[in-house]
C-alpha positions as CSV (number, residue, x, y, z in Angstrom):
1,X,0.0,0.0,0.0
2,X,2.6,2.6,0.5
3,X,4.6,1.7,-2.7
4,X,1.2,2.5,-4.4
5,X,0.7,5.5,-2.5
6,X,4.4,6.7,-3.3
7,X,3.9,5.8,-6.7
8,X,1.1,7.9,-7.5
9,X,2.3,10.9,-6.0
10,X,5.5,10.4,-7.8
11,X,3.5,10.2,-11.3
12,X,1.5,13.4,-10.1
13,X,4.3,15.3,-9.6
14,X,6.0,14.4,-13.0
15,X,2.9,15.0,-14.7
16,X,2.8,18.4,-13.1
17,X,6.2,19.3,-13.9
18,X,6.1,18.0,-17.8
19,X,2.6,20.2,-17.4
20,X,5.1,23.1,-16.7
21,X,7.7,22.0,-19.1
22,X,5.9,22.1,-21.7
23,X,3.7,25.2,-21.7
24,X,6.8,27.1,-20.8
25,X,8.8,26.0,-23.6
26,X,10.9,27.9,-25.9
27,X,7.7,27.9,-28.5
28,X,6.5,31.0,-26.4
29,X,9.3,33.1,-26.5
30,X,9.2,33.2,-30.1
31,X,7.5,36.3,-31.9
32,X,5.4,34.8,-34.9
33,X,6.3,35.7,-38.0
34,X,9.8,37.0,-39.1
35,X,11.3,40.0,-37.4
36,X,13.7,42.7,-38.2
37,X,15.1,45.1,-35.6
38,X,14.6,48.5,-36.5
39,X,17.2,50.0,-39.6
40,X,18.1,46.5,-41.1
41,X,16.1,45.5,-44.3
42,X,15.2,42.0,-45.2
43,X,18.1,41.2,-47.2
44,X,20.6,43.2,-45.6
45,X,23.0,42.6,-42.4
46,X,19.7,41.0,-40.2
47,X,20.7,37.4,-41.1
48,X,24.4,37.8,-40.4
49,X,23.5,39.4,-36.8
50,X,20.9,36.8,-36.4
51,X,23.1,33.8,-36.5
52,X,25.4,35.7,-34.0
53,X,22.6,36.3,-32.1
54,X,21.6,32.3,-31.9
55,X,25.3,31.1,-31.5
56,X,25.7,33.9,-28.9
57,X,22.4,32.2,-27.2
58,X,23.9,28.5,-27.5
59,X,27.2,29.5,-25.9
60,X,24.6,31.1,-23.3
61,X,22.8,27.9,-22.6
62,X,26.1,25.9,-22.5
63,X,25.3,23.7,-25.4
64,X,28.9,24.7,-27.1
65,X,31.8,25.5,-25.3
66,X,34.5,28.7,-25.9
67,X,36.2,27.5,-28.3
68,X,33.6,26.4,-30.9
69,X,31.7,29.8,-30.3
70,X,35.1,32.0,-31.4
71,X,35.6,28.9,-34.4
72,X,32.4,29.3,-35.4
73,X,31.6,33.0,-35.2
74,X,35.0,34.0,-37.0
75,X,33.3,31.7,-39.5
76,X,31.0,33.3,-39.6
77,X,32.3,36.7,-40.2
78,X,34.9,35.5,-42.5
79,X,31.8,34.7,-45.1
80,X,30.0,38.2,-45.1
C-alpha cells in the first residue's frame, strides 16, 4: 500500500512538472512571424547578426563551449 501511494504521488508530480515544461517551452518566446530590428532591411546585415545572435544564445545555454563559439563565429564573419 505505501509503494502505491508513493507511486502515484511520484507520477502526479511528474505530470505536473512535464505540465510546466511544456507550456513554458521555448515555442512562447518566439514572436510569430519574421522579425527585423529597427534599420536593417530583409536582405541586408539581419541574417548575419541573427546567426550571432543564436550562436551567442547557445554559448549562453552551455550547449557549445569557448572555443567552438570564437571557431564558429569567426566563420562566420569571414563569409560576409
Amino acid at each position: 500500500m505505501t509503494v502505491l501511494m508513493v507511486l502515484f504521488w511520484a507520477v502526479l508530480i511528474g505530470g505536473g512538472v512535464a505540465l510546466v515544461r511544456y507550456f513554458s517551452g521555448t515555442r512562447h518566446h518566439q514572436q510569430p512571424g519574421p522579425q527585423w530590428p529597427s534599420g536593417e532591411s530583409r536582405d541586408g546585415g539581419g541574417q548575419d547578426r541573427r546567426a550571432e545572435n543564436l550562436l551567442a544564445e547557445r554559448f549562453a545555454r552551455g550547449e557549445i563551449d569557448e572555443d567552438e563559439y570564437k571557431r564558429r563565429l569567426t566563420t562566420l564573419r569571414e563569409h560576409r
